[in-house]
C-alpha positions as CSV (number, residue, x, y, z in Angstrom):
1,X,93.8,77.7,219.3
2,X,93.5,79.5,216.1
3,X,97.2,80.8,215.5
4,X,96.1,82.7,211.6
5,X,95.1,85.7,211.6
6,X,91.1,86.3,210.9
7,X,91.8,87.9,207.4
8,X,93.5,84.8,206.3
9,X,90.8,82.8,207.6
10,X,88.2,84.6,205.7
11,X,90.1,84.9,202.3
12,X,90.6,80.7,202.8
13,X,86.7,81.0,203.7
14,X,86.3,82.6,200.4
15,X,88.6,80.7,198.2
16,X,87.1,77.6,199.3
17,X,83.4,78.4,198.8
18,X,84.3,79.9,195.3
19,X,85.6,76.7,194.4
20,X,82.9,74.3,196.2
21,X,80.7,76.6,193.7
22,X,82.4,76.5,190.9
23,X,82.7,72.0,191.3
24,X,80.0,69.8,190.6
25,X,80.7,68.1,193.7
26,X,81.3,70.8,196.4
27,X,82.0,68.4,199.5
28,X,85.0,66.6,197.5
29,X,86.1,70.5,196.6
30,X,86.2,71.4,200.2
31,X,88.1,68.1,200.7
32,X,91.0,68.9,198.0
33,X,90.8,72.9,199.3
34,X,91.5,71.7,202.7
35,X,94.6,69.3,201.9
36,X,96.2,72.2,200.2
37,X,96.3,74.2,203.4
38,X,97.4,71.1,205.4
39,X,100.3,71.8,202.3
40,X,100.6,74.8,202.8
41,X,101.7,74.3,206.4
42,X,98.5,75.7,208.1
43,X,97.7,73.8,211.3
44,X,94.7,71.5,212.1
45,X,93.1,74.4,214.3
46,X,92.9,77.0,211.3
47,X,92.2,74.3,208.9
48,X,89.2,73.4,211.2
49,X,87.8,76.6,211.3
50,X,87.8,77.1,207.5
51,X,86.0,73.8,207.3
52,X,83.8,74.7,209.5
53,X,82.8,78.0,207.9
54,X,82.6,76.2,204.9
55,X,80.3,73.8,205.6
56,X,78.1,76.2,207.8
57,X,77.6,78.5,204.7
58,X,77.1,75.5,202.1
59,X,73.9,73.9,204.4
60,X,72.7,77.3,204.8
61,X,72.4,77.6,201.3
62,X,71.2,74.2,200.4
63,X,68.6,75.4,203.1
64,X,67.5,78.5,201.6
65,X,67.1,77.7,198.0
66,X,63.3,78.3,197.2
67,X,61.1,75.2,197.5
68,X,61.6,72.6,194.4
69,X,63.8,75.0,192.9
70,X,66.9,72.1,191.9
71,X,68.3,75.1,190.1
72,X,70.2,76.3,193.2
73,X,71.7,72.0,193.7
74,X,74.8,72.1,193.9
75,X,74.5,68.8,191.7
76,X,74.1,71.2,188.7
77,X,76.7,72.8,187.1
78,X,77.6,76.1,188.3
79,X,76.4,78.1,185.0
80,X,72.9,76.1,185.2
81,X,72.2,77.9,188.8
82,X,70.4,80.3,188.1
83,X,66.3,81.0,188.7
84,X,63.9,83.7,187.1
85,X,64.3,85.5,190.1
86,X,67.8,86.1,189.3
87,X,71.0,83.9,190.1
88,X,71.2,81.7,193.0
89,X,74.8,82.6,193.7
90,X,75.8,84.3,196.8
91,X,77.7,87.4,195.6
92,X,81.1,86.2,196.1
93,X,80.9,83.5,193.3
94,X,79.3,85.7,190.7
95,X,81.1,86.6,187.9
96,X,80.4,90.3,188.5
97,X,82.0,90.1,192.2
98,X,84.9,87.1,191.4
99,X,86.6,85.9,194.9
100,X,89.7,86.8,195.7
């Protein structure tokens, strides 16, 4: 049973997908991100449901980035994801909207 309250969840949501963006390796960001709220005191319940917002979101970009289009990898560097269509970022991890 989740015992936080669904704000927190999303801010953690948040937090953690701005700084899977922002890594070169987004899977071993979610990891660290993760242990910190196991730190923090947060039980396995909340903790799961971050994680699994997490990855949800991450896959579902990886799945929508235009066809051959590396430029929205997460293998790149965060300030090489960009397209001629505009930036591949979602709006929470562009500079113009920072996370919270």
């Amino acid at each position: 049973m989740i015992n936080k309250p669904p704000y927190l969840i999303r801010a953690a949501v948040q937090q953690c997908l701005n700084s899977c963006w922002q890594d070169e390796m987004p899977l071993c960001a979610l990891a660290k991100y993760l242990e910190k709220l196991r730190l923090r005191g947060w039980q396995y319940e909340d903790i799961h449901a971050v994680e699994h917002t997490v990855v949800r979101v991450l896959a579902k970009l990886r799945q929508d980035r235009p066809e051959g289009n590396s430029s929205c990898d997460f293998s790149q560097p965060a300030d090489a994801r960009t397209t001629s269509e505009g930036d591949c970022a979602p709006t929470w991890a562009r500079s113009e909207h920072p996370g919270p």
